[in-house]
N, C-alpha and C positions, 0 to 999 in steps of 0.2 A: 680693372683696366679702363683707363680714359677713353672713350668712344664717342666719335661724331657720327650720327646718321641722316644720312639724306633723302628724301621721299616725294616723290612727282617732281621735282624740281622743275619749271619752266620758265622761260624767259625770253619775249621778243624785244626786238629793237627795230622800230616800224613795221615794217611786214616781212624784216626778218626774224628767223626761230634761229636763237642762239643755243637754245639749248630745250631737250623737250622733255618733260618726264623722265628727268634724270634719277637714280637711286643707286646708292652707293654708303660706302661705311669707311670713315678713316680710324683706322685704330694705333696704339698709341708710339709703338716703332715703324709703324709705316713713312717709308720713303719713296714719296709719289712723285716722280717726272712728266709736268702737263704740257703734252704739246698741239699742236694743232695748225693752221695756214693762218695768217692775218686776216682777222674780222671773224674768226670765229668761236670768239665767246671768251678767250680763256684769259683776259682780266675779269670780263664780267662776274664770271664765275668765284674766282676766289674773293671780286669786290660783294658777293651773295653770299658767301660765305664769313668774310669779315664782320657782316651786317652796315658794311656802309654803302649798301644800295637792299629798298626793298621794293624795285619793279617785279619781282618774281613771284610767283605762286609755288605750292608745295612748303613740306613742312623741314626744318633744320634742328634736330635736338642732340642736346647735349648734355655730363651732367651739371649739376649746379654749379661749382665752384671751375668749371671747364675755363680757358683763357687762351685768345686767340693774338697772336700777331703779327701786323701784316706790313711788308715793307712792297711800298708801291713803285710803278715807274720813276714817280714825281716826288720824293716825300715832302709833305706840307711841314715845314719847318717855319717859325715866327726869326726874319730876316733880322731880327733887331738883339738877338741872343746871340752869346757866344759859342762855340762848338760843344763845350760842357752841361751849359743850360741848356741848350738845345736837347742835348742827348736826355738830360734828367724831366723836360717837358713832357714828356708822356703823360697818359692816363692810369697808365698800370699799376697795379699795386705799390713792386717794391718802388716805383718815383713817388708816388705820393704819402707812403712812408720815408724817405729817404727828407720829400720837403717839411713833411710834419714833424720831424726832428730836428732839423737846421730851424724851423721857424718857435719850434719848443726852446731851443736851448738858447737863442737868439731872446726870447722873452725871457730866461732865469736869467742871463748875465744880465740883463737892464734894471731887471727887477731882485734881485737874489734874497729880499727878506718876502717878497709874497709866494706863499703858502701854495697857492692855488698853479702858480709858477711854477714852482718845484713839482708838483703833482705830474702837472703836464708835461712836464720835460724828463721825469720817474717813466712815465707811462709809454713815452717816446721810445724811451734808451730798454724798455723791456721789445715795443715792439720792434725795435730792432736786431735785439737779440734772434726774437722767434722767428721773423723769415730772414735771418742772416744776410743782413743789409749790409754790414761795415764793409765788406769787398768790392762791394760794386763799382763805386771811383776806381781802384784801382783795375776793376775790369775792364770797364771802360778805357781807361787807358792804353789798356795791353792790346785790346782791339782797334781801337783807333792808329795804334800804330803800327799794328799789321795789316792796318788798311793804307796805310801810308799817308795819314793824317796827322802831322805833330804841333803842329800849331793849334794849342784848344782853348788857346782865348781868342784869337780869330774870328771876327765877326760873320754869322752867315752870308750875310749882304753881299759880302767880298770875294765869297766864293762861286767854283764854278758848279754847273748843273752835277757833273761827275764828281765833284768833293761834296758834294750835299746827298748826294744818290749816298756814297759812304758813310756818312754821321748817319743819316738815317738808318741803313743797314745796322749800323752797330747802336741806335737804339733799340732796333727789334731784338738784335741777338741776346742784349743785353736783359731783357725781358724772363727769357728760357720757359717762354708760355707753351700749353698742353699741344695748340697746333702753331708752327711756324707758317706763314705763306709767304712766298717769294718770287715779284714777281722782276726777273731779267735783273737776278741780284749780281751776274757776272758784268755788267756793261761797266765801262770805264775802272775796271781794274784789271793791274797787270797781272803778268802770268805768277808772279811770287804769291800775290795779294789771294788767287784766283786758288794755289796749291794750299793756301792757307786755312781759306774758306772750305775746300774738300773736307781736310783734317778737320777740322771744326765741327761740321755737322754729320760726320764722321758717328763721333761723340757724341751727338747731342740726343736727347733722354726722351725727346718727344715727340712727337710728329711731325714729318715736313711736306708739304704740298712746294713744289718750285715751278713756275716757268722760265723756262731758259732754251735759249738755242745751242749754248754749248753740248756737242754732243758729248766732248770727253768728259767733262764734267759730269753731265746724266749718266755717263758709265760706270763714272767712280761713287756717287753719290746716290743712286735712285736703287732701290729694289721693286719699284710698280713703273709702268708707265701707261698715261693713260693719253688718248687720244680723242680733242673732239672734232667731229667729222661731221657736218650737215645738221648739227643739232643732237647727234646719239656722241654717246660718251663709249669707246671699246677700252678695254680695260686688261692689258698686257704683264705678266709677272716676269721679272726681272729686268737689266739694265737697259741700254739704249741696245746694243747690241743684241739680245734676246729679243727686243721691240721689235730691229727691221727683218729679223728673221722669220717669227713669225706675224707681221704684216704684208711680206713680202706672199708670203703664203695664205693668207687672206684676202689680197687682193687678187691673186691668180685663183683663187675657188671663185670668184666673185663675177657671174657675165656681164654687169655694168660695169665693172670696173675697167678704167682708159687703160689701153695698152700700152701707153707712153707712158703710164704712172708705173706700170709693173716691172718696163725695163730700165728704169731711176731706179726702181726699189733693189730689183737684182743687180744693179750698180753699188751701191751702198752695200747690199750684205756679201760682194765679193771684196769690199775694201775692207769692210770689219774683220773678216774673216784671216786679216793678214796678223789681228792680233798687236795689242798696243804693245806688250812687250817684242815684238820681233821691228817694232817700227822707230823704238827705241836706241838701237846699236848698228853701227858704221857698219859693221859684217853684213849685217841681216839685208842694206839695200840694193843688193844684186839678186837676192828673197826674192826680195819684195815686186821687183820690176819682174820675171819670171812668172810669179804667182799671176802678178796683173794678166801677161799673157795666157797663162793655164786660164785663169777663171773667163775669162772673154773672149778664148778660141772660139768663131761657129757666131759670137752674138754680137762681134762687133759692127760691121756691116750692116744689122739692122738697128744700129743705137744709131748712126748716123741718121736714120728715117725718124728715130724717135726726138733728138736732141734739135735745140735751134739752132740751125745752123745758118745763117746769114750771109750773104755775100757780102764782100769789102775793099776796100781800095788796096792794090798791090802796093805792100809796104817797104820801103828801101833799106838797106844795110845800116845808114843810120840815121838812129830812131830819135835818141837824146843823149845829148852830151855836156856834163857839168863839167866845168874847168876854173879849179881854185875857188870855189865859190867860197863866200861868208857872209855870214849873217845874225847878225843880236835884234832878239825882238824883246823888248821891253827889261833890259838889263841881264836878259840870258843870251851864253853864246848856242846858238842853234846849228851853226855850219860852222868849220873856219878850214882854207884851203881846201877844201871837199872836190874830188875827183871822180868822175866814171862816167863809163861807158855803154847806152842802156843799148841794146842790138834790138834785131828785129826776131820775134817769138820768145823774146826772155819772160819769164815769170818770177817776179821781185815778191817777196815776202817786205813791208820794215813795220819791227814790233820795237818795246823795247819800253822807257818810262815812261808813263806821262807826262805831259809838259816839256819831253826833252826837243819837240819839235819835227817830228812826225808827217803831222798835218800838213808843217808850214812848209816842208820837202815839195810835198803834193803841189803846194801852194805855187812855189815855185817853177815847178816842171810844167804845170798849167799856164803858167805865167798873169799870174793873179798877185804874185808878191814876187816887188824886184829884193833883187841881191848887195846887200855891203859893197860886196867887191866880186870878180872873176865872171864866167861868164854862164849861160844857159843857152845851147841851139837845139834848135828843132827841126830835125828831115824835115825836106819839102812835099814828101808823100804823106806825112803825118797826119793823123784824121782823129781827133783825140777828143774822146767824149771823159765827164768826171764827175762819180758821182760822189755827191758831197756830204757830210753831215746834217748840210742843214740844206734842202732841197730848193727848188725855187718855187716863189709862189705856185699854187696848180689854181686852174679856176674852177671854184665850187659846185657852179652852177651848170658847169659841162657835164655832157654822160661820159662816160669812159670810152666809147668807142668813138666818140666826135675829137674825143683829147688826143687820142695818138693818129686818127685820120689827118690832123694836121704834119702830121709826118709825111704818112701815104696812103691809101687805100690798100696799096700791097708792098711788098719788098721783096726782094728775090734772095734766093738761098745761094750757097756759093757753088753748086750747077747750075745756077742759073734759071730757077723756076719760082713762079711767081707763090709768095706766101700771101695772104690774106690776112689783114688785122683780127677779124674773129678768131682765125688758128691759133696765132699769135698769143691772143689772151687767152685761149685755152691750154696751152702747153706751158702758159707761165699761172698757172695753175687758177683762173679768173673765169668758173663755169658759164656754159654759154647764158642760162638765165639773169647772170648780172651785166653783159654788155652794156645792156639800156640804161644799166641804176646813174643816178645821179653824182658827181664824183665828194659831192659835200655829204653825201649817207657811207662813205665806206671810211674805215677808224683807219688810224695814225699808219700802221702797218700794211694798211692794203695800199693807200696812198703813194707810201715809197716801190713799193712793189709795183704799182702802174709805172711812177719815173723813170723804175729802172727801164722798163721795157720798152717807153719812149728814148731812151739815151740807145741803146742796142739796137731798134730800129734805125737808127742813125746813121747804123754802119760803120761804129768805130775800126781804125785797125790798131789805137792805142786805147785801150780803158784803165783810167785811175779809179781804183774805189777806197773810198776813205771809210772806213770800220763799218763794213756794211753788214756786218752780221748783228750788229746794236740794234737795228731793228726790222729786218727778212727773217721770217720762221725756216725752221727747218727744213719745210717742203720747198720753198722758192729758192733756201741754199743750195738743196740737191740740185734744182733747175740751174741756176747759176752756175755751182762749180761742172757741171755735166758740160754748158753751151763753154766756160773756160778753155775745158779739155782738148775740144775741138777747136776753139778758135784760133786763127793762124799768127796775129796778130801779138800784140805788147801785153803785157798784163803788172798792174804796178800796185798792190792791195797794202793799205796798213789796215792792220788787224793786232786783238791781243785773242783770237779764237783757235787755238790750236790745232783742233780739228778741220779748221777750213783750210789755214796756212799750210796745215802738211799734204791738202790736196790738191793746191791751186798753185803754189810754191816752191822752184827750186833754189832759189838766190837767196839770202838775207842780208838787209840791213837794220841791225840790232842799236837803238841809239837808247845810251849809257848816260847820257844827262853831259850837258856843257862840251858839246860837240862832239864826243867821244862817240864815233862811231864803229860797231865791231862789223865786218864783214864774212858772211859763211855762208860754204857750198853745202848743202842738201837741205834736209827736212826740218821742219820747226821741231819736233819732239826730238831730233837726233843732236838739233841743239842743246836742246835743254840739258839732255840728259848727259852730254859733254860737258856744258858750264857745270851740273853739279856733282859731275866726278872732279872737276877740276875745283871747287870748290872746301870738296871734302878733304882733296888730299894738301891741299894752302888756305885754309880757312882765314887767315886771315890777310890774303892779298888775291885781287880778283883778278882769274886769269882765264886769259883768253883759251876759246877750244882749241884743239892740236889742229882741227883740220879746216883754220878757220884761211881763205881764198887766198889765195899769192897774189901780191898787190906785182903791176909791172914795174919790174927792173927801174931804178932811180935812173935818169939821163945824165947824162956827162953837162957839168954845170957850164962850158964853152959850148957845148955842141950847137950850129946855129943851121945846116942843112946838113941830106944827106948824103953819105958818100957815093961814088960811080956805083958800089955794087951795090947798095943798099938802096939807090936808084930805081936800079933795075929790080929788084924783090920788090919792090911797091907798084912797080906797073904790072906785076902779074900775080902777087896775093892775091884780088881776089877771085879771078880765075880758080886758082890753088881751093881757095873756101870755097866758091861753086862747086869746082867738081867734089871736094867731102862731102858737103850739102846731099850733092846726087847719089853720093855712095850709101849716103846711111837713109837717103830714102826706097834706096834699092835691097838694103838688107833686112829694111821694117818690111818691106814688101815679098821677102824674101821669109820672115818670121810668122805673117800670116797666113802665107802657105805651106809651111811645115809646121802648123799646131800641134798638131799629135805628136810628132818628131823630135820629144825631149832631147834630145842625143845633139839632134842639129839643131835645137832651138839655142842649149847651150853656148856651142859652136857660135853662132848669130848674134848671141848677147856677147859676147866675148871680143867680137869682130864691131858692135855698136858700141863698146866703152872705148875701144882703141880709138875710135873715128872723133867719138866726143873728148878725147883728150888733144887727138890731133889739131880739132877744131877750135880747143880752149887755147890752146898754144898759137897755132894762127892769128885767131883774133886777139889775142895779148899783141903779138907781133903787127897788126895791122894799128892797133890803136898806138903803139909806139912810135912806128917809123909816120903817121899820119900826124905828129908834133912837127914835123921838118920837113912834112912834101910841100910840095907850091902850090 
């Protein structure tokens, strides 16, 4: 059996301990899931692991002919190669077999009467026989284009950060070395690309160490999960799911442990517990919502003390409004006649291709990128904070707590009680000991993690996040989607993270490339798993899910005001939406005082689906007759 073992392992970085007298054994089906909060060690670690860092002490043994490899945040690829070369660049065996053969046979056809010619190109085509090299081009292939890479003479230079993160990927896989390492191999791929990669390493023969934040993925993929925490490494058997189970239950044995961290964690193991399969099927989400309430009778109440909750600028009926928009950005169509209606507390999932313009939606609603044609308005209450890809500069030389004082010394919560920047960065998971640190000593991760916390301090009552799970760990996710939960406000997230979008998400905008945009009500997984029933059963014509949103009723192509009666129905709609508003705040209220009361909780849910159908119909009807008011 192939075995890696580990012994004292240490390693600081300044005067912090990333990691301290570590020991541990990867053996050779081991499927480890490494997770941990940003800045706490876990590139380091598999960069110690690689051997492409030797700041550490303790010892790494392996046996002789052991083979490690490691696909980074960044992969260093030579920009002057094509997607082919690039992939065959490596170090590893079968690449430099693969060029010792091309540069053999290369020397017999020039030369074909010297002797010594032929030997070498004899000696090539045996070693290639022996680690069965001839497949590999076409491995390469097949993976590049389940990475949704097809262009492989395409110079690296041309390409984006996310299509090189790919090549790279797929020169590691291509490798099939004794340990994989992997670090945040899910970033800029789509959900296809993403189901791909499951299956793949699935199969795969050898070890994998992964950092990732996808939780689904750690579910389907990991059999260990290991956790580094202050420098100790805890070390959990089974998926992501077995993880927060029994973490949850380690941090409640634990008297230092924050109590705000214990009731995130019993947040997460009542969501797990709904079971990917039940969250999968249209049946199952009246489950699902039910369940929510069973597991959170008695502890909701106190999550509100636990979660951040912020106060915010009271936000008006309407929030954003596109009308006919269009738009080509560099000879793609991105928008064309694009329509909707974003309200006040919606929750927008838009996932969908790469490059099909996404971002540039964002772009727009922000008003950062104007439009071809039609229009973009913005409520006058609107208070719209966005966090971006690519963040703004931060200044290096600040402490962290001097960075977001420039916000405020305090902020009030939405009763109206003063929070404290120290709390602040402790619930967004920044222990008190690093307040002071300097913001140029904390890595890539902890960085964005401070921005967010200054954009929230802000007090949005719209937040745009653009694929924030690329680089927040999983513990600042849980913070995130927890303060979501509660926040009263807009929520607009492109994401390709499953797991996040089917928590923070009731809406979708799924965009299909060249403006094709599909629209659907519920959850990201209940999409999916729509498109590929509906796949299966037309495999070769793609078709939309059954239960994808009712677009409003076409208008009468004359209609240029409205009628006496339809007058009247517009001066008292939204009265009508007030008072459902009030009704279905009176039957949630009505739901966590009959917790125990299966019987009438039932009842209550029954009486909140009416209400939200009634309201979906209304505001159809509001945004209709709101074409022809004055």
């Amino acid at each position: 059996m192939q075995t890696l073992r580990a012994e004292n392992l240490h390693r600081t970085y300044g005067e912090k301990v990333l990691f301290d007298n570590l020991n541990f054994i990867i053996n050779e089906h081991d499927r480890i899931g490494l997770i941990g909060v940003n800045g706490s060690g876990k590139t380091s670690l598999l960069d110690t692991l690689a051997g492409v860092s030797n700041d550490q002490t303790g010892v790494i043994d392996t046996p002789k002919e052991y083979s490690i490899g490691y696909l980074t945040q960044k992969p260093a690829l030579d920009e002057n190669l094509t997607v082919m070369d690039a992939v065959f660049s490596g170090d590893q065996p079968v690449f430099k077999t693969i060029r010792r053969y091309e540069a053999a046979l290369a020397a017999y056809g020039a030369h074909p009467e010297d002797p010594k010619a032929l030997q070498r190109y004899l000696d090539a085509e045996a070693q290639m026989n022996e680690e069965d090299a001839w497949t590999a081009e076409s491995d390469v292939k097949t993976i590049l284009t389940q990475l949704k890479i097809t262009d492989l003479s395409q110079s690296i230079k041309t390409m984006s950060g996310g299509q090189i993160k790919r090549v790279g990927l797929a020169q590691v896989l291509i490798q099939s070395p004794d340990l994989l390492l992997l670090d945040e191999p899910t970033n800029h791929l789509d959900f296809d690309s993403i189901a791909w990669l499951q299956q793949y390493l699935s199969a795969y023969k050898g070890a994998l160490l992964v950092v990732t934040h996808d939780r689904y993925f750690l579910d389907q993929v990991a059999n260990q999960i290991w956790e580094l925490d202050f420098g100790k490494l805890y070390q959990y058997p089974g998926n992501y799911q077995d993880y927060v189970q029994e973490k949850a239950e380690r941090v409640n044995q634990e008297a230092v442990a924050d109590r705000k961290q214990q009731r995130l964690y019993q947040q997460e193991l009542a969501w797990m517990k709904a079971g990917a399969q039940a969250r999968s099927t249209k049946q199952q989400a009246r489950i699902n919502r039910f369940n929510d309430l069973e597991d959170n009778v008695g502890t909701r109440q106190v999550q509100h003390n636990v979660a951040i909750s912020l106060g915010q600028q009271r936000l008006g009926k309407k929030v954003i409004e596109l009308k006919e928009a269009s738009l080509d950005l560099g000879g793609h169509h991105i928008l064309n006649d694009f329509s909707d209606l974003i309200q006040a507390g919606e929750r927008i999932g838009i996932s969908g291709d790469n490059g099909a313009g996404k971002s540039s939606l964002l772009n727009v609603i922000a008003q950062r990128l104007p439009l071809d044609s039609g229009t973009v308005s913005i409520g006058e209450t609107v208070k719209m904070a966005y966090y971006t890809q690519q963040i703004e500069p931060i200044p290096e030389d600040k402490r962290m707590i001097n960075y977001l004082s420039e916000v405020g010394q305090t902020v009030t919560d939405k009763d109206g009680n003063a929070v404290s920047v120290t709390d602040l960065l402790e619930q967004f998971l920044f222990p008190r000991f690093m307040h002071g640190t300097l913001i140029r000593k904390l890595s890539g991760g902890e960085k964005r993690r401070l921005y967010l916390l200054k954009l929230l301090m802000e007090q949005p009552n719209v937040l745009l996040l653009d694929e924030p799970t690329n680089d927040l760990d999983i513990g600042t996710l849980t913070v995130l989607e927890d303060y979501i939960s509660q926040f009263a406000g807009t929520v607009i997230t492109v994401s390709h993270d499953r797991y996040f979008l089917d928590k923070v998400a009731d809406r979708l905008l799924i965009f299909n490339g060249n403006a094709q945009i599909d629209r659907y009500s519920g959850r990201f997984s209940t999409y999916l798993n729509d498109r590929l029933k509906a796949d299966k059963a037309q495999p070769t014509e793609k078709k939309a899910p059954k239960t994808v949103a009712k677009e409003t009723p076409d208008k009468p192509k004359k209609k240029v005001k409205l009628t006496y009666a339809e007058q009247k129905e517009w001066e008292g709609i939204e009265g009508v939406i007030d008072g459902l508003e009030d009704q279905k705040s009176q039957v949630k209220d009505a739901m966590n005082a009959n917790g125990a009361n299966y019987d009438k909780l039932a009842d209550l849910q029954q009486q909140l689906d009416q209400l939200d159908q009634q309201l979906d119909d209304k505001m159809a009807r509001w945004e209709y007759l709101s074409e022809y008011a004055d």
